[in-house]
C-alpha positions as CSV (number, residue, x, y, z in Angstrom):
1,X,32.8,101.9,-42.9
2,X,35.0,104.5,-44.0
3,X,39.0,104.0,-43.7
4,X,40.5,106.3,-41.5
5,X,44.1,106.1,-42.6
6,X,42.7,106.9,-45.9
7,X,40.7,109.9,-44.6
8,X,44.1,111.0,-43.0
9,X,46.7,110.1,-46.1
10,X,43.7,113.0,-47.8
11,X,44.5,115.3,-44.6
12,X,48.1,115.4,-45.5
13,X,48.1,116.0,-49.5
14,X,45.9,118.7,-48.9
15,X,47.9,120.2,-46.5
16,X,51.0,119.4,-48.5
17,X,49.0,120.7,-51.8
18,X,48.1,124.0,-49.6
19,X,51.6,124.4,-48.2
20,X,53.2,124.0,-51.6
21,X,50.8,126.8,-53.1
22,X,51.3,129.3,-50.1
23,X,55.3,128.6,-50.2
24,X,54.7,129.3,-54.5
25,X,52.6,132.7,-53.6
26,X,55.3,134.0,-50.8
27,X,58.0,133.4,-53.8
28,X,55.7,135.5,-56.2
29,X,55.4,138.1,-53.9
30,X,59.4,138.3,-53.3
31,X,59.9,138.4,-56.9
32,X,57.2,140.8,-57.0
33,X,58.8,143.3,-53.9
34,X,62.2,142.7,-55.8
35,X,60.7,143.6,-58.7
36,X,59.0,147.1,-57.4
37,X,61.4,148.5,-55.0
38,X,63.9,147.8,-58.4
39,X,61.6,150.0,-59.8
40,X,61.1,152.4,-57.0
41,X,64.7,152.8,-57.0
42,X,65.0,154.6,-60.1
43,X,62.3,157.0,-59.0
44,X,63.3,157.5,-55.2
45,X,60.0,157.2,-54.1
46,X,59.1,155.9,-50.6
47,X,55.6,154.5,-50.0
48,X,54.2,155.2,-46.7
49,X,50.5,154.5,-45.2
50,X,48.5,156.5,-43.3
51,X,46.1,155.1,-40.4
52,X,43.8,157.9,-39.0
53,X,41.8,156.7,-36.2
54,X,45.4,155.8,-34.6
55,X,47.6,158.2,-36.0
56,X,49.8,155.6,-37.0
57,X,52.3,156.0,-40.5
58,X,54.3,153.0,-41.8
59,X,56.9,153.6,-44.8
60,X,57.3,150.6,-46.9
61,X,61.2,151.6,-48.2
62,X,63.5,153.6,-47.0
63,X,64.8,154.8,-50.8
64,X,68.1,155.8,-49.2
65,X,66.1,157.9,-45.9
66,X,67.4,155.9,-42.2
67,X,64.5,154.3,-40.3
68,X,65.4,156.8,-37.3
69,X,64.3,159.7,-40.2
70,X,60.9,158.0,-40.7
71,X,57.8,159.4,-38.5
72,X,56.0,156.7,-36.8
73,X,53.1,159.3,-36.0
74,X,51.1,162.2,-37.5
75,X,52.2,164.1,-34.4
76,X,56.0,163.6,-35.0
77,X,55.8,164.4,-38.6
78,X,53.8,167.0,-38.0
79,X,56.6,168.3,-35.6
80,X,59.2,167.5,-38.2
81,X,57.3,169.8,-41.2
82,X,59.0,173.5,-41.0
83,X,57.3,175.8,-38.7
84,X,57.1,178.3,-42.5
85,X,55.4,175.5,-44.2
86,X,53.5,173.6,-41.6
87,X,50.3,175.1,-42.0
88,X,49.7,175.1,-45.7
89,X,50.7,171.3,-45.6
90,X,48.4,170.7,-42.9
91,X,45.6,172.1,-44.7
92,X,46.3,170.8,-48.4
93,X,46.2,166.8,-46.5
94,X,42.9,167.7,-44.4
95,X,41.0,169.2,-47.6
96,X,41.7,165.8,-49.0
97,X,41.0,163.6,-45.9
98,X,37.6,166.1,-45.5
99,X,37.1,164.8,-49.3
100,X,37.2,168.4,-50.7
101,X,40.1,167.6,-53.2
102,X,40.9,164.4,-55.0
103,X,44.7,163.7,-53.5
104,X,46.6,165.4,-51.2
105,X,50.0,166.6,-52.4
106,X,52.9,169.3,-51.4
107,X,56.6,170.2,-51.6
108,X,57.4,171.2,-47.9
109,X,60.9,171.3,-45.6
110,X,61.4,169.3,-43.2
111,X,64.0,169.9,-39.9
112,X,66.1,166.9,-38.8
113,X,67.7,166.3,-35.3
114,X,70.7,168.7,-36.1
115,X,67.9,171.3,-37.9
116,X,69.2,170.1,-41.1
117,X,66.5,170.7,-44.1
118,X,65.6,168.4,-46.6
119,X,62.9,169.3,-48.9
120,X,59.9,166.1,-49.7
121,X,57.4,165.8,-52.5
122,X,54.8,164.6,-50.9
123,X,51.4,162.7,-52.7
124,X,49.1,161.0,-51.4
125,X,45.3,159.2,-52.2
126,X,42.5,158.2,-49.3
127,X,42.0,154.3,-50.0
128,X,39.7,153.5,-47.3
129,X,36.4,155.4,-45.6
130,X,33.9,153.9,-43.2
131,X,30.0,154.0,-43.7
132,X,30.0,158.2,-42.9
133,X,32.6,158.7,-45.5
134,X,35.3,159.1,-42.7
135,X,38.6,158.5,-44.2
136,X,40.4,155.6,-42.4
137,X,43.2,154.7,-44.0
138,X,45.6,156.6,-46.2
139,X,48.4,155.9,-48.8
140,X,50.9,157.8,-50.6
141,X,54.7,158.5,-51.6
142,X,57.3,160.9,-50.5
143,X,60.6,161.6,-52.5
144,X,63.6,163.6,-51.4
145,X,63.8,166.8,-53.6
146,X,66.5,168.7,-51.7
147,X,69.0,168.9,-54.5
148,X,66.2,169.9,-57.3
149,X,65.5,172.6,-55.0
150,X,69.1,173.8,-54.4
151,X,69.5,173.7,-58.3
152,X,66.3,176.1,-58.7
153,X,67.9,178.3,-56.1
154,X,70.8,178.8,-57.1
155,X,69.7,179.5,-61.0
156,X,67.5,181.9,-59.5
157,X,70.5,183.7,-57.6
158,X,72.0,183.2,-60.9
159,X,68.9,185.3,-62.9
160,X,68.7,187.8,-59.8
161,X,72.9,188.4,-59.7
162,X,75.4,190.4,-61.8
163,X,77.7,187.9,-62.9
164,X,80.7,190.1,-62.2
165,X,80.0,191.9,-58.5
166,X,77.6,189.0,-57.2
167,X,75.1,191.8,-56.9
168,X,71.8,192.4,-57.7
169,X,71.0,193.0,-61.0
170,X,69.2,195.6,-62.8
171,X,65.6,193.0,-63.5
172,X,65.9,192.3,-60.0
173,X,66.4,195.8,-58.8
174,X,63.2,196.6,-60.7
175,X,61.3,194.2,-59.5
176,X,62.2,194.8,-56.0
177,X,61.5,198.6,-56.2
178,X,57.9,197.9,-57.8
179,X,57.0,195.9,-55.1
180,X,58.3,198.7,-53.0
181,X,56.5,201.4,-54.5
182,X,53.2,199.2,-53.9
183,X,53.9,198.8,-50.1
184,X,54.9,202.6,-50.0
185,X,51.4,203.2,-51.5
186,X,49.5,201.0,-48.2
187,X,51.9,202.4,-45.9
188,X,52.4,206.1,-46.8
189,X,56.2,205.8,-46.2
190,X,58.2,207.4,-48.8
191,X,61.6,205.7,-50.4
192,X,64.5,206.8,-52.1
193,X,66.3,205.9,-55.1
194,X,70.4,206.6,-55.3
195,X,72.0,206.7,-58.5
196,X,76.2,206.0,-58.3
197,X,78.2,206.6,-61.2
198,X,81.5,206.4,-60.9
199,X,83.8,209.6,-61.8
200,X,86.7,208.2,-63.4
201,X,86.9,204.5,-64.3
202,X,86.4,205.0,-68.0
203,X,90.5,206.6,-67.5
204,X,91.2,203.4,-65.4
205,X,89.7,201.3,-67.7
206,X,91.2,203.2,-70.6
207,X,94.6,202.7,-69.0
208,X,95.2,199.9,-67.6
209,X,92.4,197.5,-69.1
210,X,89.6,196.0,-69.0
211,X,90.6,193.1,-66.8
212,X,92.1,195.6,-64.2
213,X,88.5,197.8,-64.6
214,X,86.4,194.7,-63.5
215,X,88.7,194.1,-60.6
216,X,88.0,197.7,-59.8
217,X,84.2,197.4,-60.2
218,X,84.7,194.6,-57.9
219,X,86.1,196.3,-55.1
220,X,83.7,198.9,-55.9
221,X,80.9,196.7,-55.0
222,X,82.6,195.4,-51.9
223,X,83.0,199.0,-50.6
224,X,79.6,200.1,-51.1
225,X,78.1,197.0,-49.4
226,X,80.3,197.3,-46.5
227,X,78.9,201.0,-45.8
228,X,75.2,201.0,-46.7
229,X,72.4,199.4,-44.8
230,X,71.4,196.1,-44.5
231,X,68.1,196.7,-45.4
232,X,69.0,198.8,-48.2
233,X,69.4,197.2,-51.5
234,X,72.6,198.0,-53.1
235,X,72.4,196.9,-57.2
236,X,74.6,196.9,-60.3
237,X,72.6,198.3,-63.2
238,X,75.8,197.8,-65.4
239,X,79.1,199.4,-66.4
240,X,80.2,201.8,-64.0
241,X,76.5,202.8,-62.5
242,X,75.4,201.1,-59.1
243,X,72.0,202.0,-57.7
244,X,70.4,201.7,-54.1
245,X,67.0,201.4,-53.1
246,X,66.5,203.3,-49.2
247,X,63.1,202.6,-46.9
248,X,62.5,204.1,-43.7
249,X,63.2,206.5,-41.6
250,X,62.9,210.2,-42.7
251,X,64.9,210.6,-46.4
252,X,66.6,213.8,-46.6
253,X,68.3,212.7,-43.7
254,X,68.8,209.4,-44.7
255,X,69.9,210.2,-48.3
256,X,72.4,212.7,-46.8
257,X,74.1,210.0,-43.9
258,X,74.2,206.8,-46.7
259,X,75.0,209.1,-49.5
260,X,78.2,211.0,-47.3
261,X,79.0,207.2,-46.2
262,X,79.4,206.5,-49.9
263,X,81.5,209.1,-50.8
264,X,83.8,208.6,-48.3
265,X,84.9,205.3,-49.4
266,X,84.8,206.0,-53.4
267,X,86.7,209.1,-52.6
268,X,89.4,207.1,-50.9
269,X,92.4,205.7,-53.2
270,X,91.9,201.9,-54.4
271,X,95.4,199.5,-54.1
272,X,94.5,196.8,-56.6
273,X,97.3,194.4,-56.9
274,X,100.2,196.7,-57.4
275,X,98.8,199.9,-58.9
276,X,96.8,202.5,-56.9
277,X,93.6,204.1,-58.3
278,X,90.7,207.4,-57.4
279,X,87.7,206.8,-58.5
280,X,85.2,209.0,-57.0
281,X,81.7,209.1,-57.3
282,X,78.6,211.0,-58.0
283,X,75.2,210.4,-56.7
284,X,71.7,211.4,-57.5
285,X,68.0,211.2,-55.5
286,X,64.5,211.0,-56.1
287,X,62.0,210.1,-54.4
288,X,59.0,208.5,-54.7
289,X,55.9,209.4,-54.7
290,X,57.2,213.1,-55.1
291,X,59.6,212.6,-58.3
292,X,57.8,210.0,-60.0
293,X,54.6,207.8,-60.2
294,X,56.7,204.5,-62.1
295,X,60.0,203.0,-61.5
296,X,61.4,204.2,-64.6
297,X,60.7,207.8,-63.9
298,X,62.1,207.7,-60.4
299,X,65.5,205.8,-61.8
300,X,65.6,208.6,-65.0
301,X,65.2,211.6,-62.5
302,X,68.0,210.0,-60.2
303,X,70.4,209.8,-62.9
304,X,69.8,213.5,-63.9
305,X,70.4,214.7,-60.5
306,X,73.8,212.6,-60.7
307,X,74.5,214.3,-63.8
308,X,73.7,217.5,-62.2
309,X,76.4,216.2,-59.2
310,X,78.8,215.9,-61.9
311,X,78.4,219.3,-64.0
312,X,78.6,221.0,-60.3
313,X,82.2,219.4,-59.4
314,X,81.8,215.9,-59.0
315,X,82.2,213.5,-55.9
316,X,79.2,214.8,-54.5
317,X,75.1,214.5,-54.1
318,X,72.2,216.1,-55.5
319,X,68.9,215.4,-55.2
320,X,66.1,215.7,-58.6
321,X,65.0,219.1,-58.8
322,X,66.0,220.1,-55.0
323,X,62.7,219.0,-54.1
324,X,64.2,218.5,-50.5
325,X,67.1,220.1,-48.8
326,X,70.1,218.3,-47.3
């Protein structure tokens, strides 16, 4: 007959045995949590989880983001994504889900309680289907990327800018008046370009310096973006020459209102510091598509209609060939 006190002494080192392994595998998987949110740390990624038939998301670590900035559903993340980059998001993580593309992944904004943007990476892999292929459960990584995306702005400002005026500068101008020329030829709406040279800083240079002639250029710039457009792009193409790319509304016209706006305020005396300054300026037109078929053509003929302005007097307008009349 079999001892039961034996039977139960067996119970209990089992249990004991079982209790001492689980309390040895909950220690192993502290040190190994430990261990990868160490390692997460120096990558500032935040694993989250995906559960579709509920909705559901859990993040795993916060990797510096508060709780309150986590979404506990699909509906409020999808709330939180930036209206401008919602649906391309949306689509890239149901092509995935739908099993048309291996992961999902995007770079997207999103808005916080005060409308405050932060910028995510955003990865993530379907781990689980059901029998129809239906994705069930989802995992994947975010990681803040707002700074690494200030940092490409602002060396793009930086490529796009004269470094003296804050501008425009001439590659960006080009660009910008390609893509303009393009548009005129699907809308039919003609554009101008305005060359500005100014009349006399090479004597103000000449005289009182070059550090004095870049404050000049300076309040130059300031001047003509205070009178033209802001629609119009006003650039610096270098030394003493400014350009300005005009859209809409009927040119002649236009040229003649922005271009009179212009003189009026480089005609005017400049105070820098103690000294007092004229400048004056003189502008030429063309227009596209009647003085030129490339941007280089249209900026050429606006500079020899300024050099036309200048042999005539100076401080005044002229526009390539007289095609129109102002």
């Amino acid at each position: 007959m079999a001892d039961p006190s034996r039977d139960d002494h067996a119970t209990q080192a089992e249990l004991a045995r079982l209790r001492a392994e689980l309390d040895e595998a909950r220690q192993i998987i502290a040190q190994q949590r430990e261990q990868l949110n160490a390692a997460l740390d120096g990558t500032g990624l935040c694993i989250w989880q995906g559960l579709l038939q509920t909705g559901e998301l859990q993040v795993f670590n916060l990797q510096g983001f508060r709780r309150e900035d986590m979404a506990s559903h699909y509906d409020v993340w999808y709330a939180k994504v930036h209206p401008d980059d919602r649906d391309e998001v949306v689509a890239r993580y149901q092509a995935h889900l739908a099993g048309e593309v291996d992961s999902y992944e995007a770079e997207y904004r999103t808005l916080g309680p005060d409308q405050q943007i932060t910028w995510l990476w955003d990865r993530g892999r379907v781990v689980e289907r059901d029998a129809e292929g239906r994705a069930l459960r989802i995992m994947g990584a975010h990681a803040d990327i707002t700074e690494r995306k200030l940092a490409e702005a602002e060396l793009l400002r930086l490529a796009h800018s004269d470094a003296l005026t804050g501008l425009p500068n001439r590659k960006y101008f080009f660009d910008q008046l390609q893509a303009a020329m393009h548009e005129s030829d699907l809308s039919g709406r003609p554009l101008a370009v305005m060359f500005i040279d100014l009349d006399n800083f090479k004597q103000v240079n000449d005289r009182f310096g070059h550090v004095f002639g870049d404050q000049v250029l300076s309040a130059v710039a300031r001047q003509l973006q205070a009178v033209v457009r802001g629609r119009d792009l006003l650039a610096r193409l270098g030394g003493d020459e400014f350009i300005l790319l005009l859209q809409g509304g009927e040119l002649a016209a236009l040229a003649s209102d922005v271009g009179s706006r212009i003189l009026s305020v480089l005609n005017k005396s400049f105070h820098i510091g103690k000294e007092t300054v004229d400048i004056g300026a003189s502008i030429g037109v063309s227009c596209y598509p009647l003085n030129g078929t490339t941007c280089e053509e249209l900026v050429r003929h606006a500079d020899s209609a300024m050099y036309r302005a200048k042999a005539e007097g100076r401080s005044s307008l002229q526009l390539f060939q007289n095609e129109l009349s102002l």
